[in-house]
C-alpha positions in Angstrom: 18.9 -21.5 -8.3 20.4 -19.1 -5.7 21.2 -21.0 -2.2 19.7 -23.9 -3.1 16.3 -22.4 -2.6 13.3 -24.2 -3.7 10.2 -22.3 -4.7 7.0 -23.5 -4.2 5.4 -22.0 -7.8 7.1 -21.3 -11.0 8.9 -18.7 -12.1 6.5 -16.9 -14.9 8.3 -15.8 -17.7 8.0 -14.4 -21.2 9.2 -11.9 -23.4 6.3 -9.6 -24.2 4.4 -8.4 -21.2 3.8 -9.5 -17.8 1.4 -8.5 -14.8 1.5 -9.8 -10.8 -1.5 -8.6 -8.6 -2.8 -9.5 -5.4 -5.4 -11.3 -7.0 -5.8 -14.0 -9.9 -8.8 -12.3 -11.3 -6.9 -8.7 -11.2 -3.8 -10.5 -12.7 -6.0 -11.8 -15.8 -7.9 -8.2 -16.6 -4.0 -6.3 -16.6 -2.8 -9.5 -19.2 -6.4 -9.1 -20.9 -5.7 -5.8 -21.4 -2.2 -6.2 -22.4 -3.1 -8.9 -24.9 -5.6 -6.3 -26.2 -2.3 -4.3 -27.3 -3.2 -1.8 -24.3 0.0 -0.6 -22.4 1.3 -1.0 -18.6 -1.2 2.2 -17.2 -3.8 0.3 -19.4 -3.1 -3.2 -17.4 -2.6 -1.6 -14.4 -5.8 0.9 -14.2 -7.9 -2.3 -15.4 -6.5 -4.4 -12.5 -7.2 -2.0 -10.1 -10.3 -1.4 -10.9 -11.1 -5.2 -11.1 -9.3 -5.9 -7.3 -12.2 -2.9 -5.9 -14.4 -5.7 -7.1 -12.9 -9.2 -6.1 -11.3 -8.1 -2.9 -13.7 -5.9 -1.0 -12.3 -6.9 2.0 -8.9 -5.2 1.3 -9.6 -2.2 -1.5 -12.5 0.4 -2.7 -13.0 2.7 -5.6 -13.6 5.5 -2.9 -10.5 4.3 -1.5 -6.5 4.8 -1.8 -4.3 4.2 -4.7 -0.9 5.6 -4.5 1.0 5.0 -7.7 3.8 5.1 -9.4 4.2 5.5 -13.7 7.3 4.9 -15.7 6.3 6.4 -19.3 9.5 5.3 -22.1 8.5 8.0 -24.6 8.6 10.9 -22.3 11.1 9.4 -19.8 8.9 10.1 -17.0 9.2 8.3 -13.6 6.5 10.1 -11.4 4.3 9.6 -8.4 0.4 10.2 -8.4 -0.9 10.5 -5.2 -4.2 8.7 -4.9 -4.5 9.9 -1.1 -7.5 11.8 0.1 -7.7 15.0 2.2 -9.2 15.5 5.5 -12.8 17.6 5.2 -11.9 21.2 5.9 -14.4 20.9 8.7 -11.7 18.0 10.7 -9.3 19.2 12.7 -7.3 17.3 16.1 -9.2 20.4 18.3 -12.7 18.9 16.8 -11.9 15.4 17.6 -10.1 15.8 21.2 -12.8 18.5 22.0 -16.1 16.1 20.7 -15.0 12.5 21.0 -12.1 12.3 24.2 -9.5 12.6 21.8 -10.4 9.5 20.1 -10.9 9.0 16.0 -14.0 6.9 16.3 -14.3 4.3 14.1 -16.5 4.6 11.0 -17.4 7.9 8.8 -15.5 10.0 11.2 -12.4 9.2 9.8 -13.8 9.3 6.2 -11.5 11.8 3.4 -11.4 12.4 0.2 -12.1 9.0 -2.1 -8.6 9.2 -4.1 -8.8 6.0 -5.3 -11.3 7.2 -8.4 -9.2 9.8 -9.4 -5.7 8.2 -9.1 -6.7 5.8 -11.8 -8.3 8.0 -13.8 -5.6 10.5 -13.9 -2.5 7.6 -14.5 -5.4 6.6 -17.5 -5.7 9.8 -19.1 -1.9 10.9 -18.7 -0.4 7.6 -19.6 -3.1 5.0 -20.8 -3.5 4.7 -24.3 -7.5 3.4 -24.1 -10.8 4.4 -23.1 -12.1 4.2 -19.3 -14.8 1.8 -20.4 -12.4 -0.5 -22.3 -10.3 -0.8 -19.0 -13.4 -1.3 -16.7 -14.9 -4.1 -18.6 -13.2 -6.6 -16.8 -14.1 -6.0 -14.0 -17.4 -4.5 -14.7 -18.2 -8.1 -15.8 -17.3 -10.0 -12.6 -19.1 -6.8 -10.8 -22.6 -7.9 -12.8 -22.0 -12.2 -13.0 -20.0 -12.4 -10.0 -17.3 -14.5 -8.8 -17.3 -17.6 -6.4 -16.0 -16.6 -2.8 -12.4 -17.7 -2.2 -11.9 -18.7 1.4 -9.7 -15.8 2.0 -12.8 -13.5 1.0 -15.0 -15.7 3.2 -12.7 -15.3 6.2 -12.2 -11.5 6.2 -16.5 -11.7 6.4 -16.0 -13.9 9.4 -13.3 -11.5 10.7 -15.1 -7.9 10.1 -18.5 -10.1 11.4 -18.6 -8.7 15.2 -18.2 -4.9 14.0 -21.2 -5.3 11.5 -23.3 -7.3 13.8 -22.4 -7.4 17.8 -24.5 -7.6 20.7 -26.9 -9.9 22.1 -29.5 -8.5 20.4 -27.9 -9.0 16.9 -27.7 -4.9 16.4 -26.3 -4.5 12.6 -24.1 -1.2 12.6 -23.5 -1.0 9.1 -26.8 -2.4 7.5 -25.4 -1.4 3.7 -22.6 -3.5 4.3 -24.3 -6.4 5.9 -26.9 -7.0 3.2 -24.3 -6.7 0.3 -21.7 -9.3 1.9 -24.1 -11.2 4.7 -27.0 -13.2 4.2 -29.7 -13.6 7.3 -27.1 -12.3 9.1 -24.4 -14.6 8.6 -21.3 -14.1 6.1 -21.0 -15.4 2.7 -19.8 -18.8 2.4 -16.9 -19.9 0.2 -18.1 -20.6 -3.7 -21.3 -18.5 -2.7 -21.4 -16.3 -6.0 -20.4 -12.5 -5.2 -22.8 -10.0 -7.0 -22.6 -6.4 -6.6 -25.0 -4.8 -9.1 -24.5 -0.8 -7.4 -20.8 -1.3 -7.8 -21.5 -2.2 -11.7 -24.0 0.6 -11.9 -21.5 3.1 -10.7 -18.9 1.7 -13.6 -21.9 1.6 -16.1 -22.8 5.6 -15.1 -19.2 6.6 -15.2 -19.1 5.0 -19.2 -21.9 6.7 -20.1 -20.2 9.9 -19.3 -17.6 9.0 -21.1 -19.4 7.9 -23.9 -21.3 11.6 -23.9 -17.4 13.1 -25.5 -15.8 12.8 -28.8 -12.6 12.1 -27.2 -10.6 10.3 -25.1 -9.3 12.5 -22.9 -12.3 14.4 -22.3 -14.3 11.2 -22.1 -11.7 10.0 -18.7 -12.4 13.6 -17.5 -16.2 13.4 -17.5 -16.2 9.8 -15.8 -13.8 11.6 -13.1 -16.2 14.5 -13.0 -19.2 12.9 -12.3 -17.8 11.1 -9.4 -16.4 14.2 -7.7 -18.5 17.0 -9.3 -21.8 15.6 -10.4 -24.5 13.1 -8.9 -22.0 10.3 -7.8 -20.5 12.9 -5.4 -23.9 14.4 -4.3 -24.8 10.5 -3.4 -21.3 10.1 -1.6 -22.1 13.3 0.0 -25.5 12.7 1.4 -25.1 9.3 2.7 -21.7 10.1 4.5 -23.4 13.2 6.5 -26.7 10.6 6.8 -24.5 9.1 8.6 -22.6 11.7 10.8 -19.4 12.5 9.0 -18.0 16.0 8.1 -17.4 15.3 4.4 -19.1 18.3 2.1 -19.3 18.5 -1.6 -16.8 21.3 -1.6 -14.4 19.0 -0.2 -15.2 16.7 -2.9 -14.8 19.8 -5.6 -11.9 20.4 -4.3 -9.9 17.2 -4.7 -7.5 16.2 -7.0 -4.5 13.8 -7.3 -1.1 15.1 -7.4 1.4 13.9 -9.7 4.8 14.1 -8.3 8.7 13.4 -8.6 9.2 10.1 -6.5 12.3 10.2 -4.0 15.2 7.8 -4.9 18.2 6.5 -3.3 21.1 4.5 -5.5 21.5 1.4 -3.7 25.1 -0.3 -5.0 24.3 0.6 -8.6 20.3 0.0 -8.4 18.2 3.2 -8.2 14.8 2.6 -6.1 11.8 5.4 -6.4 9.2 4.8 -3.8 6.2 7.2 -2.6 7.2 11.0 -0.9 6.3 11.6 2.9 2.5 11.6 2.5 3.1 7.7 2.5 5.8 5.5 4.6 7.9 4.6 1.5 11.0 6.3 2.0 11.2 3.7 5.0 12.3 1.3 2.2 15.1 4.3 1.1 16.4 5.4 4.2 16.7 1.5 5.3 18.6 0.8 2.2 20.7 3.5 2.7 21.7 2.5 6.1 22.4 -1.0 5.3 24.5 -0.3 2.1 27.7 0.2 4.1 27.0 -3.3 5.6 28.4 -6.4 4.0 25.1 -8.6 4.5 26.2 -11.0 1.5 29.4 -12.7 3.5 26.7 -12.8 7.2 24.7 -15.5 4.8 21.1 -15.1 4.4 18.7 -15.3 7.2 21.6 -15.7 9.3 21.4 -14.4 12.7 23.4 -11.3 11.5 21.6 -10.3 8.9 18.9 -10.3 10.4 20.0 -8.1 13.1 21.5 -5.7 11.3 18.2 -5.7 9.0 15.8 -5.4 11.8 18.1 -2.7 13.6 18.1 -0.6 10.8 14.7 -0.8 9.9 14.2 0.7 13.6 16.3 3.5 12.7 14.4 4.2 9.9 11.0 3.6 11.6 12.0 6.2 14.6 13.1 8.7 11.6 9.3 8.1 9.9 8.0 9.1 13.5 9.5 12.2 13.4 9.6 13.7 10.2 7.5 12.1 8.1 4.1 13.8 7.3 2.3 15.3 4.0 4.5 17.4 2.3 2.3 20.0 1.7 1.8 21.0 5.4 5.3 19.7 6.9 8.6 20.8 5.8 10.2 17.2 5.6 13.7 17.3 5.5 13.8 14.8 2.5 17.1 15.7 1.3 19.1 14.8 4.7 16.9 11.6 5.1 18.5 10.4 1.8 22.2 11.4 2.1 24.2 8.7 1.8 26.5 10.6 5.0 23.2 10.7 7.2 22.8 6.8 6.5 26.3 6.1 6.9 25.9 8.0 10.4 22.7 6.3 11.5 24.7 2.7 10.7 27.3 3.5 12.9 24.5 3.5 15.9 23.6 0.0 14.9 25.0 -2.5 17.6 26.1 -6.1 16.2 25.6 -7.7 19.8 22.6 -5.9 21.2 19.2 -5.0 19.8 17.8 -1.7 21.0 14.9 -2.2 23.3 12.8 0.2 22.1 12.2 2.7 19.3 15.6 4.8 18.6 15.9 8.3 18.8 15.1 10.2 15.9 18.4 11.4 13.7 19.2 15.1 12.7 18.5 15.0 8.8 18.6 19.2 9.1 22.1 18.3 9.3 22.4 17.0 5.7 20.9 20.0 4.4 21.0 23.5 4.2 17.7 24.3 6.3 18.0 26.2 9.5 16.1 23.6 12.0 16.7 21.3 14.5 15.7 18.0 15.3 13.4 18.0 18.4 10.2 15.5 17.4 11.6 12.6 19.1 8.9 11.4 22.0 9.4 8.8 23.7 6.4 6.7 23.3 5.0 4.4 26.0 4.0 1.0 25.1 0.6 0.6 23.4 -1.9 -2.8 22.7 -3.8 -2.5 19.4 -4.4 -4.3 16.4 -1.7 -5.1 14.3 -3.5 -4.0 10.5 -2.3 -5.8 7.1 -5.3 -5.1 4.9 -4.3 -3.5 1.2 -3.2 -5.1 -2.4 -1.0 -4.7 -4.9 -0.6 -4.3 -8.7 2.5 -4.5 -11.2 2.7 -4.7 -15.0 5.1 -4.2 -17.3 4.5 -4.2 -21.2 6.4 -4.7 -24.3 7.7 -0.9 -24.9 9.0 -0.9 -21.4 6.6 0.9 -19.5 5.7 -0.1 -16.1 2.9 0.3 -13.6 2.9 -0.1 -9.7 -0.2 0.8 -7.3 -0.9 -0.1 -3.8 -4.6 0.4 -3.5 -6.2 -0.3 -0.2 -9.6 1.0 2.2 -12.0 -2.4 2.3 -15.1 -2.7 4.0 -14.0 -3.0 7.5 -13.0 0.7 7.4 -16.4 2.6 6.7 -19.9 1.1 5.6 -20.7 0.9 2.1 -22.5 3.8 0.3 -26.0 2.4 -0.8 -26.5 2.7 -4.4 -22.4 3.0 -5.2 -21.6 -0.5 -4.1 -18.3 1.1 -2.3 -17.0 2.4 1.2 -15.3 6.0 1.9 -11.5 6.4 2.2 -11.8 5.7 6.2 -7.7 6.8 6.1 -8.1 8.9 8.9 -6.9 6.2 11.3 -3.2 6.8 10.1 -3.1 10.4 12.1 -2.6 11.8 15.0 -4.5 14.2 17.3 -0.7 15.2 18.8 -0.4 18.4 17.5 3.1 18.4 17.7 3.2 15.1 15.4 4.4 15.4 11.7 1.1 13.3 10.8 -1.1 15.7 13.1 -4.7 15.6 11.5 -5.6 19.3 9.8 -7.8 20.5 7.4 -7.3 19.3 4.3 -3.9 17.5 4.9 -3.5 14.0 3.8 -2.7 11.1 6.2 0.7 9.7 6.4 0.0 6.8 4.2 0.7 3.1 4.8 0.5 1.8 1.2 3.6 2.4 -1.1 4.8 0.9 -4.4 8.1 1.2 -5.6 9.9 0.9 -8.5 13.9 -0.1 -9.5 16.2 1.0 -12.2 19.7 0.1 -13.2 21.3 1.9 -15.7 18.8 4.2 -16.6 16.7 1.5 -17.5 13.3 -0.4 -16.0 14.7 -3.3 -13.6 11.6 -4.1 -11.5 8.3 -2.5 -10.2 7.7 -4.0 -6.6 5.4 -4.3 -3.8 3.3 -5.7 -1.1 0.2 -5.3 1.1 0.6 -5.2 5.5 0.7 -2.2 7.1 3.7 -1.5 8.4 5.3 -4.6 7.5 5.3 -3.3 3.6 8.7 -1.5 4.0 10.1 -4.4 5.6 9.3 -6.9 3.3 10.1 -4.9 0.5 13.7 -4.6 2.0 14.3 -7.9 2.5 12.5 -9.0 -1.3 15.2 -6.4 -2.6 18.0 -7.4 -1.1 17.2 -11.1 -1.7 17.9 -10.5 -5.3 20.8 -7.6 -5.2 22.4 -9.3 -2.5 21.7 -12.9 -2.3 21.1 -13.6 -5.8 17.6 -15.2 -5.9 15.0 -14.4 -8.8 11.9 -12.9 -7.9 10.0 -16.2 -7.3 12.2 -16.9 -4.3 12.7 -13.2 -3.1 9.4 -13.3 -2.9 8.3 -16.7 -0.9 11.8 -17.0 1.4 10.8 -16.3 4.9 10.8 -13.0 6.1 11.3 -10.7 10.0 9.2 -7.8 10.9 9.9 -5.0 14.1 7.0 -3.6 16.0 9.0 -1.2 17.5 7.8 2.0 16.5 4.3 3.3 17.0 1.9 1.8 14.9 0.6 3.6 11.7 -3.0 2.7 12.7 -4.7 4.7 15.5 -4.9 4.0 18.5 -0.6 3.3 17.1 0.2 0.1 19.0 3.6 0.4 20.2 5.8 -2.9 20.8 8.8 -2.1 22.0 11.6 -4.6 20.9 8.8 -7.0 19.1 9.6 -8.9 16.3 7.6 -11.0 14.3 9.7 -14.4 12.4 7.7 -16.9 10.2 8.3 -20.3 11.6 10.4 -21.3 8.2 13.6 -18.8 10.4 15.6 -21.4 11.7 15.5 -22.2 15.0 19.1 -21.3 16.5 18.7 -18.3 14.3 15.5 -17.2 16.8 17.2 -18.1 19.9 20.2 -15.9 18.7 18.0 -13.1 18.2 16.6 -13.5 21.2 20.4 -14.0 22.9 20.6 -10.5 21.4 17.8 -8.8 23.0 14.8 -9.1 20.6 11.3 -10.1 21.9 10.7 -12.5 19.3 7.3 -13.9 18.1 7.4 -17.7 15.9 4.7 -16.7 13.2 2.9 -19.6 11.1 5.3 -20.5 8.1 3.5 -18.6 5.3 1.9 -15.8 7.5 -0.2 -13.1 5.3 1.2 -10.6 7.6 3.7 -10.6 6.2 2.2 -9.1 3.2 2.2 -10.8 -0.1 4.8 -9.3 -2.3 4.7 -9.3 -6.1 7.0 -8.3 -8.8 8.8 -8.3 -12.2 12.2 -8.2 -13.2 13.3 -7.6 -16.5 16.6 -8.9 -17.8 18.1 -6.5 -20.6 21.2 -9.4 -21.4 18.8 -12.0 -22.3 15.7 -10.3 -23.3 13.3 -11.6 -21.0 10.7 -10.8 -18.1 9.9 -12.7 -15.0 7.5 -12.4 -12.5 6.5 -13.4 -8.7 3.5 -13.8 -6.8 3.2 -14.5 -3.2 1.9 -17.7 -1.5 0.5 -15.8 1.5 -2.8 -14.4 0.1 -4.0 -14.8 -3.3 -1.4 -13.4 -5.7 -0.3 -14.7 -9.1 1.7 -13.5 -11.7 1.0 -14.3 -16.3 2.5 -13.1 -18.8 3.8 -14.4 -21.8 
């Protein structure tokens, strides 16, 4: 056991197929499935689909589900982008003109539902089964229901005074408050979760399916009906009902893109995460800095390596600032992000004795590349109190010809009210823009938000090594580095990469509007050793003690695959309600 680290819960292992979710129920539909003889996308769509039922508080089918595929028999690695688009009616003049230049909360920052689509498309390009044999599972805890965990109970309690505020009890969201809320109050722990319009909306999209000799068509009449046909019309009404700019040709007009993920080679490892219309090349570009550095002989969770972590996350942060944006309406300069040179000059500005107060200035990628610009995005933000968001899940399945799956869906009911008669909220993703026109993630017609949620996948030697990921905002990056290099560099197994205790910076401007802004903030679970914190602090960090086990922190799952031996293992986090099976 590397260090001497003890883990709270067993390793899983086997040697057939294996699945970690954010959820117990979502982990046993992907091993149903997988025991079924389905494959990884059949595991993985089947979990998602079953986690926008048990964990309404932290995914939707009308949300996000950003995704990455690794297919064996055609050697694909790709991306599908399960991100919605702004309605072509949004733009930053309509918002700073009609609401001060705020994003109100609610319907106003409703686009596209991508969530839908992003599993239907990984289905029907690399599923092997039928939408309704991957839905059942969770089609059956949507109609029996499931006993409230006190996780479930709490994010009720939590979302409670922006359903129902005022001394007059005024409920904002009534579609919400009567699925989740009874006389007004939330739903206790073990109260038994129903959600008959969520299981309708499954049961409608079957029988489309049904209606089609085969497979493929089938998964493309369950996707049409929910963007072209009377589940979109329904979406439609209710969202303008209720004053948001969302139109059926926006729905129409939507589709999933199915990409070539960026990847960095970290000391023989190859990591694929998400392009620029999500944060994941944070994860990249922080590995890529802190390659050069020799974190193995600082010792782990040692006060320098956790500098040097948390100063090269910053770096890497400040770069996302200023560059990173969707791809199809910002010209990203990917390539000089990922240069090993450009990380090797960004380490360089990494001080061992003194933390940088604030956010860094951006680099110069254009440098690393043969693009005529400049660099000239850096602003230097002022500081900004906000909410600190850690909503999202995460799914990751491997199966026993070596394909893998790895999602980050997200968008729970705190975001946007629930569509009567659907039994899920609207894609409220327009928080994670801004009205700054001269902002990468500026809000525009039809361009997707600079998403939060990003899985990843790793690869040695041309071969699977381990689909990873985690839920928390801003803190997924950061957790995913430090899960990585627990195992490349520190030699732990997943389990313990997983559950050792883990740092996160605030200094950067927050993804969530109105971007809280920290400057020098970090966040340490209380497990950090003591000295360690008062080093850090010595240093120049604003450190916060955390609760040991804090969820936000995220809750990181993964499997690793060992090609010497033969065998799989997977880990679960303790800080929400992961868990990992497979046999």
């Amino acid at each position: 056991m590397a260090l001497g680290l003890r883990s709270y819960r067993p390793l899983i292992t086997g040697t057939t197929h294996m699945a970690s979710t954010g959820h117990y129920l979502g982990t046993a539909a992907a091993f149903r499935i997988l025991e079924q003889g389905g494959n990884a996308t059949d595991a993985g769509v089947a979990a998602g689909l079953t986690l926008n039922v048990v964990l309404p508080q932290y995914t939707s089918l009308g949300g996000v589900s950003p995704i990455i595929v690794h297919d064996v028999a055609s050697g694909d690695i790709v991306s599908i982008s399960g991100l919605g688009r702004w309605p072509q009616a949004a733009s930053a003049d309509y918002f700073n003109r009609n609401h001060d230049g705020q994003l109100p909360s609610g319907v106003l920052r409703t686009v596209t539902p991508a969530a839908a689509d992003g599993w239907l498309t990984a289905l029907r390009l690399y599923g092997t089964m039928t939408f309704s044999q991957v839905v059942t599972p969770a089609l059956e805890i949507a109609e029996r229901g499931f006993p409230i965990p006190e996780s479930l109970h709490n994010a009720f309690v939590r979302e409670a005074p922006k359903l129902i505020h005022d001394e007059r009890e005024t409920i904002k969201w009534p579609s919400t408050v009567a699925r989740f809320f009874r006389d007004g109050h939330p739903l206790e722990t073990g109260d038994v979760l129903v959600q008959q319009d969520l299981a309708r909306t499954f049961r409608r999209m079957m029988e489309a399916e049904q209606s089609c000799s085969d497979r493929e068509t089938g998964i493309q009449a369950a996707r049409d009906l929910f963007y072209l046909g009377d589940i979109a019309e329904e979406i439609v009404r209710f969202i303008q009902e209720e004053g948001g700019l969302l139109t059926r040709d926006d729905l129409a007009r939507f589709h999933v893109g199915v990409d070539q993920p960026p990847t960095i080679n970290y000391k023989g490892t190859d990591v694929y995460t998400c392009g620029t219309w999500t944060q994941g090349p944070v994860t990249l570009q922080a590995l890529s800095i802190l390659e050069g550095c020799d974190l193995g002989s600082m010792g782990h969770n040692s006060p320098d390596h956790l500098h040097t972590l948390i100063e090269a996350l910053k770096l890497a942060y400040a770069d996302r600032d200023a560059f990173y944006g969707d791809p199809d309406f910002v010209d990203v300069p990917m390539k000089g992000l990922l240069d090993p040179a450009y990380g090797a000059l960004r380490r360089k500005l990494i001080d061992p004795h003194r933390a940088n107060p604030e956010m860094p200035h951006a680099g110069d990628p254009w440098a690393f590349q043969t693009a005529g610009h400049v660099n000239g995005n850096y602003r230097r933000p002022e500081p900004v109190a906000g909410r600190m968001e850690a909503d999202t899940s995460y799914i990751c399945t491997v199966d026993r010809w070596g394909n893998a799956f790895s999602a980050t869906p997200s968008d729970g009911i705190g975001g946007s009210p629930v569509v009567p008669g659907l039994g899920f909220v609207v894609s409220a993703r327009g928080s994670q823009n801004w009205l700054d026109p001269g902002h990468p993630a500026c809000l525009a017609p039809g361009k997707r938000p600079r998403l939060t949620p990003n899985p990843a996948m790793a690869f040695r030697d041309g071969k699977l090594w381990m689909p990873f990921g985690t839920p928390a905002g801003d803190v997924q990056c950061q957790s995913m580095t430090q899960m990585f290099l627990n195992m490349v560099e520190f030699g732990m197994d997943v389990q313990q990469a997983v559950e050792a205790p883990r740092v996160s910076t605030w200094s950067f401007p927050n993804s969530f509007w109105p971007h809280a802004y920290y400057p020098g903030l970090v966040g340490a679970e209380g497990r950090i050793n003591e000295d360690t914190v008062e080093s850090l602090r010595a240093r120049g960090h604003d450190v916060d003690v955390w609760n040991d086990w804090t969820p936000r922190m995220g809750a990181l799952c993964g499997i690793e695959i060992d090609r010497e031996r033969g065998g799989l293992s997977a880990g679960a986090d303790l800080r929400r309600d992961g868990y990992a099976m497979g046999r």
